[in-house]
TIZA-82239 format. One record per residue (C-alpha): x, y, z; residue in three letters. Coordinates in steps of 0.001 Angstrom, whole numbers. Each point is the difference from the previous one (the first is absolute). Layout:
// TIZA-82239
<c1:X | c2:Y | c3:Z | aa:ALA>
...
***
This chain:
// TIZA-82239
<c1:-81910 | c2:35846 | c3:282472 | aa:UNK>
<c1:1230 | c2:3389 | c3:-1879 | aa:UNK>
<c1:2585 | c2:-437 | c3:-1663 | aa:UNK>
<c1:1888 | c2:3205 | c3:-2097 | aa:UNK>
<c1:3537 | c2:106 | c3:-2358 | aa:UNK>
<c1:2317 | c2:2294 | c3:-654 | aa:UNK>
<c1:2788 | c2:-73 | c3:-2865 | aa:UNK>
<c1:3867 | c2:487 | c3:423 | aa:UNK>
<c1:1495 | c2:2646 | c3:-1828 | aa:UNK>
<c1:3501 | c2:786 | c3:-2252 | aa:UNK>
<c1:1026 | c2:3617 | c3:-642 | aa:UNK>
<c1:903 | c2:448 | c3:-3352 | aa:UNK>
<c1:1478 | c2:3582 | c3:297 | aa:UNK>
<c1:378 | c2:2660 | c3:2487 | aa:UNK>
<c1:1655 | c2:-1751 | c3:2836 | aa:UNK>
<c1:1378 | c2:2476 | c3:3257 | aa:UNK>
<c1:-1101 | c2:2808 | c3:-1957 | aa:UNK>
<c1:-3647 | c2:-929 | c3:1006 | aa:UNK>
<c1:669 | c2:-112 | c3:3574 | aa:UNK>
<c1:343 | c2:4315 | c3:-429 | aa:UNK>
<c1:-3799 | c2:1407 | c3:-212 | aa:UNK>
<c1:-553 | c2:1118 | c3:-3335 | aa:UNK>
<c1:2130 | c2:-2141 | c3:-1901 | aa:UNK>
<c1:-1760 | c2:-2839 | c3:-2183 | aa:UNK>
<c1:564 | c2:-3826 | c3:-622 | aa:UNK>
<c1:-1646 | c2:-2624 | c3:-1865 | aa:UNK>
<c1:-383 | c2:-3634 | c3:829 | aa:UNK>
<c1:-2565 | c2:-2626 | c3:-615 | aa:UNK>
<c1:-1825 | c2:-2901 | c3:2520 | aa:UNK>
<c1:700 | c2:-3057 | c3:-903 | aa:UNK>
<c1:-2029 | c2:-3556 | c3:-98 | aa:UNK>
<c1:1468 | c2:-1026 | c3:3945 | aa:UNK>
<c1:-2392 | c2:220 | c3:2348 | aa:UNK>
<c1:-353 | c2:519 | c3:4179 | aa:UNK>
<c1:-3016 | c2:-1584 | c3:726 | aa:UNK>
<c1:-1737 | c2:979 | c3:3323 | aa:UNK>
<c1:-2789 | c2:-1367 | c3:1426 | aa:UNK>
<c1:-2342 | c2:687 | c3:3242 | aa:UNK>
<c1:-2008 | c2:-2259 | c3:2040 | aa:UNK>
<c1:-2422 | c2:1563 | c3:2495 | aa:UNK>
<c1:646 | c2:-1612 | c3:3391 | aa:UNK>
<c1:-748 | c2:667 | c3:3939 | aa:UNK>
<c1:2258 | c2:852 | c3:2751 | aa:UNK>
<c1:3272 | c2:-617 | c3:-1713 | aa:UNK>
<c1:1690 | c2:558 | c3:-3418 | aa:UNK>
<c1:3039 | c2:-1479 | c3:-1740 | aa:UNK>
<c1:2100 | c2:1070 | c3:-2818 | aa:UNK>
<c1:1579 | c2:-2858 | c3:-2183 | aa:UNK>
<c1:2324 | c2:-174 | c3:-2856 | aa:UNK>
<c1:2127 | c2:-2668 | c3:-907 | aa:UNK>
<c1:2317 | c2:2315 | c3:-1652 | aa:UNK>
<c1:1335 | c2:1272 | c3:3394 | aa:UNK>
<c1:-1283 | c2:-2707 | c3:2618 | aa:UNK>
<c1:-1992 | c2:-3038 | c3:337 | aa:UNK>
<c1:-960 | c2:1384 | c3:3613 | aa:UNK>
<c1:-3297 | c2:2741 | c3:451 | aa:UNK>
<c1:792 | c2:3142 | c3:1274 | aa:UNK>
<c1:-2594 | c2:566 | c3:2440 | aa:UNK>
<c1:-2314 | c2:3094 | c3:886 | aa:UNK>
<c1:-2729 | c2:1227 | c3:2127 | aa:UNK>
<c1:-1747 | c2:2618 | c3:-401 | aa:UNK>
<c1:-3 | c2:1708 | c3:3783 | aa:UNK>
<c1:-2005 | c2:3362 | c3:934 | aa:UNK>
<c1:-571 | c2:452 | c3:-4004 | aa:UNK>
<c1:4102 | c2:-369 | c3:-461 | aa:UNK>
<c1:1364 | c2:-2452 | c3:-1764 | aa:UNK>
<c1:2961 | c2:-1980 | c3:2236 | aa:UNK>
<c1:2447 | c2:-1929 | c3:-1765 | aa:UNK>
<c1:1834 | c2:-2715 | c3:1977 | aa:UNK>
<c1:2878 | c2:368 | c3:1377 | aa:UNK>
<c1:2719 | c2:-1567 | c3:-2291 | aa:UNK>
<c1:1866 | c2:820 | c3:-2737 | aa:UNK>
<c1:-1690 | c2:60 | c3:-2990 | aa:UNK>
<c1:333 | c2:1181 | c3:-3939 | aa:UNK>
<c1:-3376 | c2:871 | c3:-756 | aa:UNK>
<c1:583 | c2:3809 | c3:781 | aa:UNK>
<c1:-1498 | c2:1164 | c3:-3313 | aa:UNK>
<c1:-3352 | c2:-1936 | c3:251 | aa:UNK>
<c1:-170 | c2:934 | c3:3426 | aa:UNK>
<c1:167 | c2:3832 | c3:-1028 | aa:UNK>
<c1:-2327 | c2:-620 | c3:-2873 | aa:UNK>
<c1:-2446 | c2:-999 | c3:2774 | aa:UNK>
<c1:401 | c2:2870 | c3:2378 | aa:UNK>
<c1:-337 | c2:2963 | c3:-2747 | aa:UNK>
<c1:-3057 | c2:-2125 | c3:-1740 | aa:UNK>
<c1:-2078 | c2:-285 | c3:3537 | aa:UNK>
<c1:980 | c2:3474 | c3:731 | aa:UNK>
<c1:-1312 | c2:830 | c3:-3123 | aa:UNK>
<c1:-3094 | c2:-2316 | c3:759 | aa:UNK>
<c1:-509 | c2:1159 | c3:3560 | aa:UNK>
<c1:-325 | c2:3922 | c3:-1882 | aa:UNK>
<c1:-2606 | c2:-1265 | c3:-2187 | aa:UNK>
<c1:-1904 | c2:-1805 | c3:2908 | aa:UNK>
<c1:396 | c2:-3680 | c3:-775 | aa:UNK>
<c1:480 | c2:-2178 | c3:3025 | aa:UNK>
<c1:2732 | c2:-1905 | c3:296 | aa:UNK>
<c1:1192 | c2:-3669 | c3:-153 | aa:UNK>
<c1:1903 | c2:-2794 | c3:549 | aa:UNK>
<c1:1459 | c2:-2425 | c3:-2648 | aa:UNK>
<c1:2552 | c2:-2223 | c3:-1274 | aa:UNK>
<c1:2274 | c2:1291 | c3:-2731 | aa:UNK>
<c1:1718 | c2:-2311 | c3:-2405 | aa:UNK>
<c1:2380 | c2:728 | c3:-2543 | aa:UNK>
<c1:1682 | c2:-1785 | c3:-3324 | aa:UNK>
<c1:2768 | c2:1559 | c3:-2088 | aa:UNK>
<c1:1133 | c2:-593 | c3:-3069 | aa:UNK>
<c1:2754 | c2:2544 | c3:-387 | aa:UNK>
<c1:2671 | c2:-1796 | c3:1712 | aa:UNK>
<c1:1865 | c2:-3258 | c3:-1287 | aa:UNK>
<c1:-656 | c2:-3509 | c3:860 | aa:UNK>
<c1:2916 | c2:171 | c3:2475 | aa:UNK>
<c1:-1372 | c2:3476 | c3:1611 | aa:UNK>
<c1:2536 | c2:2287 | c3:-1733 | aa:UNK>
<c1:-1910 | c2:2969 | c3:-1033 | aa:UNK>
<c1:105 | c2:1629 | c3:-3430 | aa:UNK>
<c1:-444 | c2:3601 | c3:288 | aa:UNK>
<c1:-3552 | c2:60 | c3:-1001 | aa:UNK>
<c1:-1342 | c2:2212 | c3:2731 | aa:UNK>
<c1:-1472 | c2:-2522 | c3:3146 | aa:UNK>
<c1:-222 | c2:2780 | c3:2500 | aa:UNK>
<c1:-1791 | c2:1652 | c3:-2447 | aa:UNK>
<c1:-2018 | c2:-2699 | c3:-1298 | aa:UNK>
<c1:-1191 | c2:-1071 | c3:3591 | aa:UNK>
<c1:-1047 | c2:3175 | c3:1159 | aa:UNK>
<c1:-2609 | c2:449 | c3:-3004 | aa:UNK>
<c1:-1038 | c2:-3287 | c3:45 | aa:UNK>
<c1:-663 | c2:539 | c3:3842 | aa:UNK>
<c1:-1226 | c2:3091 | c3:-855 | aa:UNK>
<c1:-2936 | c2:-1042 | c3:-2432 | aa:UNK>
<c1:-945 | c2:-2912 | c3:2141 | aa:UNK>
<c1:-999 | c2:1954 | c3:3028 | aa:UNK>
<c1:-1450 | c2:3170 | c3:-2293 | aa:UNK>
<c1:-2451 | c2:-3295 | c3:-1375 | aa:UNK>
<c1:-504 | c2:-1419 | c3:4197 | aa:UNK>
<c1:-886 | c2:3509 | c3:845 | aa:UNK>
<c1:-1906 | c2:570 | c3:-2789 | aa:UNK>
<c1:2211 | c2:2935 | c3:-922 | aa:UNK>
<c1:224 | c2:1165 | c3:-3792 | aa:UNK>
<c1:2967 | c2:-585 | c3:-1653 | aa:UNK>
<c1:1045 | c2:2804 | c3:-1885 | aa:UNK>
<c1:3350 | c2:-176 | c3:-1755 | aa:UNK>
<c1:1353 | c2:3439 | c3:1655 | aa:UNK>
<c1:-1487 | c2:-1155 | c3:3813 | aa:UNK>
<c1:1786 | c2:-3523 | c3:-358 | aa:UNK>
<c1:3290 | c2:1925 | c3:-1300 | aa:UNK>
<c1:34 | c2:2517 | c3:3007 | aa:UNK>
<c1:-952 | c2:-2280 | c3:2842 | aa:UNK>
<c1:2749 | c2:-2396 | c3:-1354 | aa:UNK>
<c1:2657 | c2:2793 | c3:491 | aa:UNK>
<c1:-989 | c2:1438 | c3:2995 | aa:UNK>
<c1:700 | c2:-3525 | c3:1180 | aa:UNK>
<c1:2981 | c2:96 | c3:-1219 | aa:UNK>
<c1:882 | c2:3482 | c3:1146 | aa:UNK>
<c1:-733 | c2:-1286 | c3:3836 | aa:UNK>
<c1:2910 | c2:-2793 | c3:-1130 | aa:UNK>
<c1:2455 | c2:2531 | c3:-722 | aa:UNK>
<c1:473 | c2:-898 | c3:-3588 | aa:UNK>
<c1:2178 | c2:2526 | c3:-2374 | aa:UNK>
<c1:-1573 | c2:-1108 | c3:-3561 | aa:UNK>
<c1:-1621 | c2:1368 | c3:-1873 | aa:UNK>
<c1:-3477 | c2:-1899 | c3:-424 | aa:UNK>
<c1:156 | c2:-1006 | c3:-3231 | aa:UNK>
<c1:-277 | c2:-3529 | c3:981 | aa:UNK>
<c1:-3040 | c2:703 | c3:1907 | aa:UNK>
<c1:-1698 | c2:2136 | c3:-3350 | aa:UNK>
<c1:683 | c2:-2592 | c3:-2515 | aa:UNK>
<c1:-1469 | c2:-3034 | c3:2127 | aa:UNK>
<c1:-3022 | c2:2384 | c3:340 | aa:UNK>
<c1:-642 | c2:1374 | c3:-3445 | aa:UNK>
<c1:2184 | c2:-3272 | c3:-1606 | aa:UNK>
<c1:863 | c2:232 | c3:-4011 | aa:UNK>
<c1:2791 | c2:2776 | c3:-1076 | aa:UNK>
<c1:-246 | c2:2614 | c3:2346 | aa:UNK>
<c1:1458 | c2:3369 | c3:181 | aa:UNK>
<c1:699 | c2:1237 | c3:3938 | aa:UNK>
<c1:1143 | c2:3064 | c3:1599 | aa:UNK>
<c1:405 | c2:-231 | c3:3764 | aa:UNK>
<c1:-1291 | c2:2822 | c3:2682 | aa:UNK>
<c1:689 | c2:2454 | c3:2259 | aa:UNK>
<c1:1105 | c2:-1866 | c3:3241 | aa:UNK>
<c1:109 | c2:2804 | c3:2024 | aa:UNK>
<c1:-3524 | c2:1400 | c3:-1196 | aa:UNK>
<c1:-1455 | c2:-3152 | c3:748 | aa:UNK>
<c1:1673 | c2:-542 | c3:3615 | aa:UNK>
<c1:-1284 | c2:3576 | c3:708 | aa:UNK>
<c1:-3273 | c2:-633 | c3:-1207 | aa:UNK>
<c1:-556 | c2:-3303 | c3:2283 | aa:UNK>
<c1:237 | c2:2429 | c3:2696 | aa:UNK>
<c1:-2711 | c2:2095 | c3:-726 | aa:UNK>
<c1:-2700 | c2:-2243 | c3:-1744 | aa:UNK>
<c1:-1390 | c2:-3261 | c3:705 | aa:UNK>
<c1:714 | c2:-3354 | c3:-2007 | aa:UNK>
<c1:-2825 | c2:347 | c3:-2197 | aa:UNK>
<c1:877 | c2:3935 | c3:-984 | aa:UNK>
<c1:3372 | c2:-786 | c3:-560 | aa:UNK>
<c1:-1298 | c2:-2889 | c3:-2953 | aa:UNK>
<c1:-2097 | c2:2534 | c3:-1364 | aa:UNK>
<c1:2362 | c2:3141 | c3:-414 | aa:UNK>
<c1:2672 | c2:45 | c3:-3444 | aa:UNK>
<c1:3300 | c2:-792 | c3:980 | aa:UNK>
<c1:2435 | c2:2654 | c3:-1165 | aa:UNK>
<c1:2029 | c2:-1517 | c3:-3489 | aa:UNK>
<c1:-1739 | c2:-3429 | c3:359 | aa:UNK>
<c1:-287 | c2:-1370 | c3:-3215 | aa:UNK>
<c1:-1087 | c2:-4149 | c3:-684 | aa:UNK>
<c1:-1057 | c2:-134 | c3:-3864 | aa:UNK>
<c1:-783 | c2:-2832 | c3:-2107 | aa:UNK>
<c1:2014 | c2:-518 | c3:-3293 | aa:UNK>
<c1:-1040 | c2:-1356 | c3:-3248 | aa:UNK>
<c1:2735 | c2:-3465 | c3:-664 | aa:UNK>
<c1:2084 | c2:12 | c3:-2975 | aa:UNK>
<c1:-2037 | c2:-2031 | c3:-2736 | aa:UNK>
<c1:3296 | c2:-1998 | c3:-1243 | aa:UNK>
<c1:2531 | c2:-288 | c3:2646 | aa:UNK>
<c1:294 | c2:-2697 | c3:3273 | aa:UNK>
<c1:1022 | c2:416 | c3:3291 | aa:UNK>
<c1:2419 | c2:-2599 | c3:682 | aa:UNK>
<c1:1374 | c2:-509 | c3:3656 | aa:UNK>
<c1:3639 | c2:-1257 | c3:879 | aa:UNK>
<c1:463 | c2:-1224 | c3:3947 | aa:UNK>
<c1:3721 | c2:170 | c3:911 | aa:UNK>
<c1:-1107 | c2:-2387 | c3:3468 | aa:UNK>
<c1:1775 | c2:3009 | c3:2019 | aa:UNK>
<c1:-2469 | c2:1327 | c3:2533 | aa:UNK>
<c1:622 | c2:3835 | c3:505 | aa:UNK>
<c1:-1300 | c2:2527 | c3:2973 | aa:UNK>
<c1:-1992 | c2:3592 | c3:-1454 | aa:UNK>
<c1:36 | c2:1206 | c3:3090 | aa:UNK>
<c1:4158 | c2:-624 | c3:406 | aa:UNK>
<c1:797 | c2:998 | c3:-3752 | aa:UNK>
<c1:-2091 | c2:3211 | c3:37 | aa:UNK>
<c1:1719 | c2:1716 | c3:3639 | aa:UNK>
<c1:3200 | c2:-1271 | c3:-1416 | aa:UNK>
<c1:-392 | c2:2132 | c3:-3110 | aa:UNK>
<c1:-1725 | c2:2830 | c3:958 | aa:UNK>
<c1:2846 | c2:-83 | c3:2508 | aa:UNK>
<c1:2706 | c2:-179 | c3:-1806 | aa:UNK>
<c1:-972 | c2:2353 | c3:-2801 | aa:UNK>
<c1:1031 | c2:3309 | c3:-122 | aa:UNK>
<c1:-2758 | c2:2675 | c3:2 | aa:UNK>
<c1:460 | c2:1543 | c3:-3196 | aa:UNK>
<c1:750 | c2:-3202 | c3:-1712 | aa:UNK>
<c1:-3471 | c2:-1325 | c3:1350 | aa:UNK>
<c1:-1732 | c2:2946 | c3:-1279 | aa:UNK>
<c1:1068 | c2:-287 | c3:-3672 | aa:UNK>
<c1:-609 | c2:-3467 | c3:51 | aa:UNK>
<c1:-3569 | c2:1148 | c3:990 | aa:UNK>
<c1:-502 | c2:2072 | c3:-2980 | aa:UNK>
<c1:1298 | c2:-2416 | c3:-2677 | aa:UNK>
<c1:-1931 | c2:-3014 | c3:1561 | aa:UNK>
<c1:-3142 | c2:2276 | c3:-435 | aa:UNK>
<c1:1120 | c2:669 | c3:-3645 | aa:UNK>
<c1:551 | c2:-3292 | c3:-708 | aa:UNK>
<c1:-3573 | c2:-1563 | c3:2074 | aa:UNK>
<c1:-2055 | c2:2965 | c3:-1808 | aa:UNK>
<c1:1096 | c2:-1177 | c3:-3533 | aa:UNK>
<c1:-522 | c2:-3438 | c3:1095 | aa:UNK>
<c1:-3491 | c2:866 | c3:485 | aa:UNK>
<c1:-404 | c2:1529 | c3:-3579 | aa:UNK>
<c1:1711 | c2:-3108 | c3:-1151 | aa:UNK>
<c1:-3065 | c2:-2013 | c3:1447 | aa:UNK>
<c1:-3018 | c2:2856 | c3:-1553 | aa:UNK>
<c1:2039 | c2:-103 | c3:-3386 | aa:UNK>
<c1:-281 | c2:-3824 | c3:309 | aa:UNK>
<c1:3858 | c2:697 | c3:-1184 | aa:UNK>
<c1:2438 | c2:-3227 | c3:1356 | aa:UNK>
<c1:2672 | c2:1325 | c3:-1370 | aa:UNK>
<c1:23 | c2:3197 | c3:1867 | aa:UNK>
<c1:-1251 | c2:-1868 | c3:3249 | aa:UNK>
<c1:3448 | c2:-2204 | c3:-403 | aa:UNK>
<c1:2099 | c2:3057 | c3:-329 | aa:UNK>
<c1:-1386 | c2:1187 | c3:3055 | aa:UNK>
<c1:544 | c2:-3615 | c3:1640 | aa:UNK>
<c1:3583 | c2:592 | c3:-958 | aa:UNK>
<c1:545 | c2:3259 | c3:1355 | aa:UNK>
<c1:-1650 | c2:-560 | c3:3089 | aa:UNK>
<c1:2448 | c2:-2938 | c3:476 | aa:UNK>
<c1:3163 | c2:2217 | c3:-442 | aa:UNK>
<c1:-1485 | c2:2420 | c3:2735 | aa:UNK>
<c1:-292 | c2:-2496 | c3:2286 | aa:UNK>
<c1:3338 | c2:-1237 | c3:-497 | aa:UNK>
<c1:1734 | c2:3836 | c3:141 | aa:UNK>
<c1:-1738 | c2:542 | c3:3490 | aa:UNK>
<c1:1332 | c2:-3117 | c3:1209 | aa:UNK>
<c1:1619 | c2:-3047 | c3:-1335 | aa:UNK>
<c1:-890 | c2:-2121 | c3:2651 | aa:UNK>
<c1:-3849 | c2:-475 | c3:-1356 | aa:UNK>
<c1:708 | c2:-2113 | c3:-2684 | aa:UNK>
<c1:2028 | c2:-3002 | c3:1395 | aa:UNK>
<c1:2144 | c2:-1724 | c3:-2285 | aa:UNK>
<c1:-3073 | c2:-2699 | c3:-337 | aa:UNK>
<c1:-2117 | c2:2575 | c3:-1130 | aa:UNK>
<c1:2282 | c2:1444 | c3:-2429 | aa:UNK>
<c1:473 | c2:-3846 | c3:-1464 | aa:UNK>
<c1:-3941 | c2:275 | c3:-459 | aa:UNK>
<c1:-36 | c2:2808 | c3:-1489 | aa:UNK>
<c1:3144 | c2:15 | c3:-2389 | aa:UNK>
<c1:-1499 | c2:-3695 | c3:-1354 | aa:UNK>
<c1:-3502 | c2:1421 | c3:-447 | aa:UNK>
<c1:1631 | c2:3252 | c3:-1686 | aa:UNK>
<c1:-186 | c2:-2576 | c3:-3201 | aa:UNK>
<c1:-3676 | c2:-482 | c3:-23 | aa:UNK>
<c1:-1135 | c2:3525 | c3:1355 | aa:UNK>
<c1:810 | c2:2691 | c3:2621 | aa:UNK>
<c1:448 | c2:-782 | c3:3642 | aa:UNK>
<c1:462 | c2:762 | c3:3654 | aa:UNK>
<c1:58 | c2:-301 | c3:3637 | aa:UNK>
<c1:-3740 | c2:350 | c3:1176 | aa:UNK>
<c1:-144 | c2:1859 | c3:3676 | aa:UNK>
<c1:2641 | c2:423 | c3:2193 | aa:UNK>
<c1:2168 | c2:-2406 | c3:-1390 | aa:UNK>
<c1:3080 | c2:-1202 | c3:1931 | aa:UNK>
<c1:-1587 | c2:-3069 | c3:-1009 | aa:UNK>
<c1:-3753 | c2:-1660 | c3:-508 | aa:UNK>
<c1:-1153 | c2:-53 | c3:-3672 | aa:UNK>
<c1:617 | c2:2005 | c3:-3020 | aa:UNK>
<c1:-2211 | c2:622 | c3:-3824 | aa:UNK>
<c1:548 | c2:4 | c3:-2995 | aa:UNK>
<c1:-2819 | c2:1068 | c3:-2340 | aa:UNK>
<c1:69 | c2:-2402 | c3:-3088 | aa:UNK>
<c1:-1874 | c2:618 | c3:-3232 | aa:UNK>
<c1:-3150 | c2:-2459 | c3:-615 | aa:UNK>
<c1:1714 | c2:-1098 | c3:-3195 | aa:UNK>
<c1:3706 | c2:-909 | c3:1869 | aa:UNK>
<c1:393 | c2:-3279 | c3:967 | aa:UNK>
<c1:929 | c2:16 | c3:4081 | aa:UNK>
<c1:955 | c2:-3810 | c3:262 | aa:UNK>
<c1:3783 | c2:590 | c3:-1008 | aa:UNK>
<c1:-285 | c2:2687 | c3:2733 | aa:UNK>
<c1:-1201 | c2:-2243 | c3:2576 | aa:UNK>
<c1:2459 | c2:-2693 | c3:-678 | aa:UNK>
<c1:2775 | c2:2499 | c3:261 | aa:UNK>
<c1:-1238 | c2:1455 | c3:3489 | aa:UNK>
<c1:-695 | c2:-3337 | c3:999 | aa:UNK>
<c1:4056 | c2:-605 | c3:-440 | aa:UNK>
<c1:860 | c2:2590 | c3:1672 | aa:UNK>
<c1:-2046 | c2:-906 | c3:3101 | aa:UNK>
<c1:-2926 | c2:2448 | c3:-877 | aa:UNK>
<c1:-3213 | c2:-1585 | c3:575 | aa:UNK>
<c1:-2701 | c2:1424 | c3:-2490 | aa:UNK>
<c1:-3644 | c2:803 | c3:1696 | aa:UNK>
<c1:-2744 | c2:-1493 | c3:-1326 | aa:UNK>
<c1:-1720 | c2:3939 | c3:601 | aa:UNK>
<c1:-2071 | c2:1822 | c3:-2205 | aa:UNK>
<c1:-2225 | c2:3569 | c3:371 | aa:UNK>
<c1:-2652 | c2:-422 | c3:2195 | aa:UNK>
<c1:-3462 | c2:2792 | c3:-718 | aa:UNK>
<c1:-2817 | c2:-413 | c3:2025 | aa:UNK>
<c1:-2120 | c2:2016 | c3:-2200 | aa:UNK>
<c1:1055 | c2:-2470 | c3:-3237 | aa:UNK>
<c1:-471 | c2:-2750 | c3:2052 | aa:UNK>
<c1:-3725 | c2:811 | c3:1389 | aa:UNK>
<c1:-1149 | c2:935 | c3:-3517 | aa:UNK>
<c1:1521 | c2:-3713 | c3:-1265 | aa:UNK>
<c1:-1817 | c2:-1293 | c3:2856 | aa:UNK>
<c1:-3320 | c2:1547 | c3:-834 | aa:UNK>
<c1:180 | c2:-1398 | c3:-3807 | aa:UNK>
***
C-alpha cells in the first residue's frame, strides 16, 4: 500500500488580491491532513472515501483511458489528479496501472461540515504524491505544485492557487500566482513535461521564517462558505478602479508583512494583520459575516485578527502572543457559538529533521 498526506491551509493575508498575477499572499499549512492511499490491482479500480460516500466509484482502464462509471460522483478532483499525473507518466515512459484509491480527511467536522481548510486542494496533492511514488516519479516541490493546478485549471477554478502552494511547500509561505494566459498558450505548443520544466511568468511560492513569540490561533464560526461563489461575486460587483487600488494597497500591506516576518518584528506583522482586515472590509462588506466580526472583535483583546480566505464565512485568526493567555478567548468564542480549532503550523521540513533526531 502507498499511502501520501497533504496539509490544509489558512491564508493569513492577501485574500482576492492573490487571485491577480503578481500580487502576493501569505498563509501557512496546517496539522489536518488528506490522506491518500493506492493499492495496485487488476482489471478494475475503485475510489473510496467515507467523507463523500460509502459506495466505490468504479474505473477501468480501456484502450490506455481511464473510464469512470457512469453515475454521479464527487471525486472530480482526484479523478483530474489522475489524468494529468499518468499523462505526465505516459511522457516519461512508465506503463500504466490499475488501482484502488482510498481516501481519509480530517479537514471537515464530525458531522461533514467543512471548515475552509482547503480539501480540493488537499486531495489533489495528496493524490498527486501518491501516484508520483506508484510511478516512481520524483517529487519535486515545483512539479507537484504545477501538475496540481493544471488539474485544477481543466476544472475551471478562478483561485488563485495558494491553497495548492502551501499544502506543497507547508509552513508560512509567501505566494504570487501566474500568468493564466501564458500558461494556457504554452500547453498548446509544448508537451506536459516542457510545460513543468519552463518558469512560469510572476510565480512566486517562498518559505517564511515563523514569528519566534506569537500563536496562530483559529476561530470556526460553523458557517460553511463557497470561494468559488464569493470571489465572481466580488470581482463582479467591484468597480474597476476601485479593484485596482485595492490591488496596490493589499501589495503594500502583504510586502511589509513579509519584512515583519525577516525582522522577526510581531508587532509590525499585527499592524499589517490589521490593515489587511480593513481592506478587505472597504472592497466588500460582505466577507466578514457578522460571526466573523464577533471572532474577531473578542480576539481584538488578546491580539490582532481576521477573516482567513474568502470569508463570507469558514474560519478566521487571530495571532496571539506566546506569553497571552488564549483560554478566556476560547471561552468567549465558545459563547458566542465559535468553535476554536484544535490547529497549529504544520512544516514538513521541521518535522523530518524532529523525525531524524
Amino acid at each position: 500500500m502507498i499511502t501520501a498526506k497533504a496539509p490544509g491551509k489558512l491564508y493569513i493575508a492577501g485574500e482576492y488580491a492573490v487571485v491577480t498575477p503578481g500580487y502576493p499572499a501569505v498563509l501557512v499549512a496546517v496539522n489536518r491532513f488528506i490522506t491518500v492511499s493506492i493499492e495496485p490491482t487488476v482489471n478494475e479500480g475503485t475510489i473510496v472515501s467515507k467523507q463523500y460516500s460509502h459506495i466505490p466509484l468504479k474505473w477501468q482502464r480501456i484502450n490506455g483511458m481511464l473510464v469512470v462509471e457512469k453515475r454521479d460522483n464527487p471525486f472530480h478532483y482526484i479523478l483530474e489528479a489522475i489524468k494529468i499525473v499518468e499523462e505526465y507518466a505516459k511522457e516519461l515512459n512508465r506503463p500504466l496501472q490499475v488501482f484502488n484509491v482510498f481516501v481519509e480527511s480530517e479537514l471537515d467536522s464530525e458531522q461533514g461540515a467543512k471548515y475552509g481548510l482547503g480539501s480540493s486542494a488537499a486531495v489533489t496533492i495528496a493524490t498527486i504524491r501518491a501516484l508520483m511514488q506508484l510511478y516512481e516519479i520524483d517529487q519535486e516541490d515545483y512539479t507537484v505544485y504545477k501538475l496540481a493546478v493544471l488539474a485544477h485549471l481543466k476544472l475551471g477554478s478562478n483561485g488563485s492557487f495558494g491553497d495548492l502552494a502551501a499544502s506543497v511547500m507547508t509552513g508560512w509561505c509567501l505566494y504570487q500566482s501566474f500568468d493564466r494566459l501564458w500558461v494556457y498558450n504554452q500547453s498548446k505548443k509544448v508537451s506536459l513535461s516542457q510545460l513543468i520544466q519552463l518558469k512560469w511568468p510572476s510565480l512566486l511560492i517562498k518559505k517564511l521564517t515563523p514569528l519566534s513569540d506569537y500563536n496562530l490561533v483559529v476561530g470556526w464560526t460553523q458557517k460553511p462558505a463557497s470561494t468559488f461563489d464569493l470571489v465572481n461575486k466580488v470581482k463582479k460587483k467591484t468597480d474597476e478602479k476601485v479593484f485596482w487600488k485595492f490591488l496596490r494597497d493589499s501589495k503594500d500591506c502583504v510586502d511589509t508583512l513579509v519584512v515583519g516576518f525577516q525582522m522577526n518584528d510581531g508587532h509590525l506583522v499585527s499592524e499589517m494583520i490589521q490593515k489587511n482586515r480593513q481592506l478587505l472590509k472597504d472592497l466588500d462588506p460582505m466577507i466578514e459575516t457578522p460571526a466573523l466580526s464577533t471572532l474577531i472583535e473578542i480576539a481584538s483583546d488578546f491580539g490582532v485578527a481576521k477573516t482567513s480566505g474568502a470569508g463570507g464565512g469558514d474560519c478566521g485568526i487571530a495571532l496571539v502572543h506566546k506569553q497571552m493567555d488564549d483560554s478566556e478567548l476560547i471561552d468567549l468564542w465558545n459563547n458566542h457559538g465559535i468553535e476554536k480549532l484544535e490547529i497549529e503550523v504544520y512544516d514538513k521540513t521541521y518535522q523530518e529533521r524532529k523525525t531524524k533526531q
